[in-house]
C-alpha positions as CSV (number, residue, x, y, z in Angstrom):
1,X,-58.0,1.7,7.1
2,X,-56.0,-1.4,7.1
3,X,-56.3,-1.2,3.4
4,X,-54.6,2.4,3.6
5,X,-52.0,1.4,5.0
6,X,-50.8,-1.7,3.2
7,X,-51.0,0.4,0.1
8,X,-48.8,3.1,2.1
9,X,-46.9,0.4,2.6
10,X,-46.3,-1.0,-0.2
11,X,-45.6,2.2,-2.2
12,X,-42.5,2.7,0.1
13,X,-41.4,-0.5,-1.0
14,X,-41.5,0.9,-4.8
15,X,-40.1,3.9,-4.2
16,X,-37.1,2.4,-2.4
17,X,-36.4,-0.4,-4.5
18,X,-36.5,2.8,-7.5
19,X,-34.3,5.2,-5.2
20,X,-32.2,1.6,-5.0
21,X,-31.7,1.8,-8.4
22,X,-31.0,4.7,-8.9
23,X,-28.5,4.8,-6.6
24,X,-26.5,1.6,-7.7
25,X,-26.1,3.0,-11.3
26,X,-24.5,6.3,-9.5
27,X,-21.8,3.8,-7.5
28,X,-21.1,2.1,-10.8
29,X,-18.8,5.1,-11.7
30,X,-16.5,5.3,-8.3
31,X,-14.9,9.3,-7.7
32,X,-11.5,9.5,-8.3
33,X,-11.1,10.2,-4.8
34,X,-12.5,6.8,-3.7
35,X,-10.5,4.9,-6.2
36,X,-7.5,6.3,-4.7
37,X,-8.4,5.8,-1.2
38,X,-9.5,1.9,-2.1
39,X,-6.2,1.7,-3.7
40,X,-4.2,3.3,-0.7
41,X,-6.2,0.7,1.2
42,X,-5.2,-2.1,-1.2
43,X,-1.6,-1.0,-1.3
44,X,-1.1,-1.0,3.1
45,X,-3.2,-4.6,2.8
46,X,-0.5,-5.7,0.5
47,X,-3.1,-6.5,-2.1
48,X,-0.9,-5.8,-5.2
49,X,-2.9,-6.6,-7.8
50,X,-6.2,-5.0,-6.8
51,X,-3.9,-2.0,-5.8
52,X,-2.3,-2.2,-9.0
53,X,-5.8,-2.0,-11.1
54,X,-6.8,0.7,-9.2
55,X,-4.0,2.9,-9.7
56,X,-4.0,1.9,-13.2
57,X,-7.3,3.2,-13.4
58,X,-6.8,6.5,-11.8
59,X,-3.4,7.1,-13.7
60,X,-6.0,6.2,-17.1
61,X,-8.5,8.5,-15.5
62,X,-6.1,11.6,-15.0
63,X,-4.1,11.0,-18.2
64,X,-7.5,11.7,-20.4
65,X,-8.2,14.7,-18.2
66,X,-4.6,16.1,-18.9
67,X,-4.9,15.4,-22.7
68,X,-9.0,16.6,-22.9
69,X,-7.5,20.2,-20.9
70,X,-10.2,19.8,-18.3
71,X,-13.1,19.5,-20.7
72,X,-15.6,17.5,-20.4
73,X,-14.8,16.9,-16.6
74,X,-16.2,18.5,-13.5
75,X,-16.4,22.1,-12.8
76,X,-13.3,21.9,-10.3
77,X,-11.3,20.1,-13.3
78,X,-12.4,23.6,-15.7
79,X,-10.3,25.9,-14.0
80,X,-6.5,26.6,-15.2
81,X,-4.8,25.2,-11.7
82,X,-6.7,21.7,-11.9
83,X,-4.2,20.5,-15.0
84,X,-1.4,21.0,-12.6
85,X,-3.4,19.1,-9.9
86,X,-3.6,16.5,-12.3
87,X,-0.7,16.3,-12.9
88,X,0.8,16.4,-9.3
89,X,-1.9,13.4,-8.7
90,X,-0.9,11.1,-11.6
91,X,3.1,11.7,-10.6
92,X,1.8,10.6,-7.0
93,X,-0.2,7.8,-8.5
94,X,2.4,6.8,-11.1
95,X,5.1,6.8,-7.9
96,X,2.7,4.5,-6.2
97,X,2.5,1.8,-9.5
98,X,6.4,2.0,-9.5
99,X,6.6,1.5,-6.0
100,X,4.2,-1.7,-6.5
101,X,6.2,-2.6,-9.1
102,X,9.6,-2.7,-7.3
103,X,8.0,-4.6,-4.4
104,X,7.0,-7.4,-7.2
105,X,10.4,-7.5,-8.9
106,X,9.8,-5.7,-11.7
107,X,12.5,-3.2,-11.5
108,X,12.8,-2.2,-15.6
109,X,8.4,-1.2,-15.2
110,X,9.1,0.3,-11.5
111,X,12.2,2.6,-13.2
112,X,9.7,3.6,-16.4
113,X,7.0,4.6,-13.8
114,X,9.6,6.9,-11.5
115,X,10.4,8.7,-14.7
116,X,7.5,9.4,-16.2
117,X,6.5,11.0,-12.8
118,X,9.4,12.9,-12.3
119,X,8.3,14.3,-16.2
120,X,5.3,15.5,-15.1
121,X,6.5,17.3,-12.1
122,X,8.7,19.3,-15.0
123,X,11.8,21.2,-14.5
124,X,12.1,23.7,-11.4
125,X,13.3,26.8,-11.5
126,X,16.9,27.9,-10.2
127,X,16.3,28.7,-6.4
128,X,17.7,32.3,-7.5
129,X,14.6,32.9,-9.7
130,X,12.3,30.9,-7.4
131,X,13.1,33.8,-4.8
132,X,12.5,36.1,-7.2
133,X,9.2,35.3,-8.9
134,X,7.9,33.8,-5.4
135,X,4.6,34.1,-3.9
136,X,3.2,32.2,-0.9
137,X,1.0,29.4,-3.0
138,X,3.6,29.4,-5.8
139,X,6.3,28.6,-2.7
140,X,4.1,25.7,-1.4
141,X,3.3,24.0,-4.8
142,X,7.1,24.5,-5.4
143,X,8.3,23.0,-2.3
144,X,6.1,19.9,-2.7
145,X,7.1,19.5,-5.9
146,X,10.5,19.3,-5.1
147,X,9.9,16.7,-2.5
148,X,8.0,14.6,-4.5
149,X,10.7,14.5,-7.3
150,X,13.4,13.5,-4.3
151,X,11.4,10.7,-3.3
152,X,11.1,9.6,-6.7
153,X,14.9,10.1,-7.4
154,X,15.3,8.2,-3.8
155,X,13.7,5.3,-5.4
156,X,15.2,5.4,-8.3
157,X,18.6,5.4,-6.7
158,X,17.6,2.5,-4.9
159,X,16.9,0.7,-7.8
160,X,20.4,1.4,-9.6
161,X,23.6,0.1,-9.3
162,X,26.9,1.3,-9.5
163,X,27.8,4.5,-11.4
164,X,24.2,4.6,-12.5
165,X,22.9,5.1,-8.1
């Protein structure tokens, strides 16, 4: 019986140190999600450069799913609404890489990074033909893209001098 046991025992141990790893080589590829969230993290810790390499890698990650069209990706990335997710979540990240930036002194990177977000969010429509052509989830991604763009201009402003502000 004591025999029994130990081999019990010892089989666990296998099996654990197998489930271990196999569940190390799934952490080796973080989520999105938790990149952005560790570099949130990093960012309020005023750890610039590990939030800096995050972001970079996120803005890296959601640039290929832009260009690949959602292929290739998961099943939430296949549908026709996840490129303009994408897109809302790399001018968010990009925002956040030009607000490190700025905080570093690197005012002429922090400017490029404002842009090219404000580029993604794309041209509104006149509020005249918003009206018109609204509808209630049309309205909301609308509205926050308009926000995010102030921001973006806010900080871009801030950056500028003169006639340029």
């Amino acid at each position: 019986m004591a025999g029994g046991n130990k081999k019990k025992k010892q089989q666990r141990g296998k099996s654990s140190r197998k489930n271990g790893t196999t569940n190390s080589s799934k952490k080796s590829v973080p989520t999105l999600e938790n990149v952005l969230t560790q570099a949130e993290s990093a960012m309020e810790m005023s750890d610039i450069d590990t939030a800096m390499k995050l972001f970079a890698y996120a803005a890296e990650t959601l640039r290929s799913r832009i260009h690949s069209g959602g292929d290739g990706v998961d099943a939430a990335a296949a549908d026709g609404s996840s490129d303009e997710t994408n897109k809302r979540t790399l001018a968010n990240v990009l925002g956040k890489m030009g607000e490190l930036k700025a905080s570093c002194g690197d005012v002429e990177g922090a400017r490029n990074e404002f842009l090219d977000a404000i580029e993604l969010l794309g041209n509104q429509q006149e509020p005249t033909d918003m009206i018109k052509d609204a509808d209630e989830v049309g309205d909301i991604m609308t509205a926050q893209n308009c926000e995010s763009k102030a921001g973006l201009y806010l900080y871009l402003g801030q950056l500028s001098m003169g006639a340029e502000a």
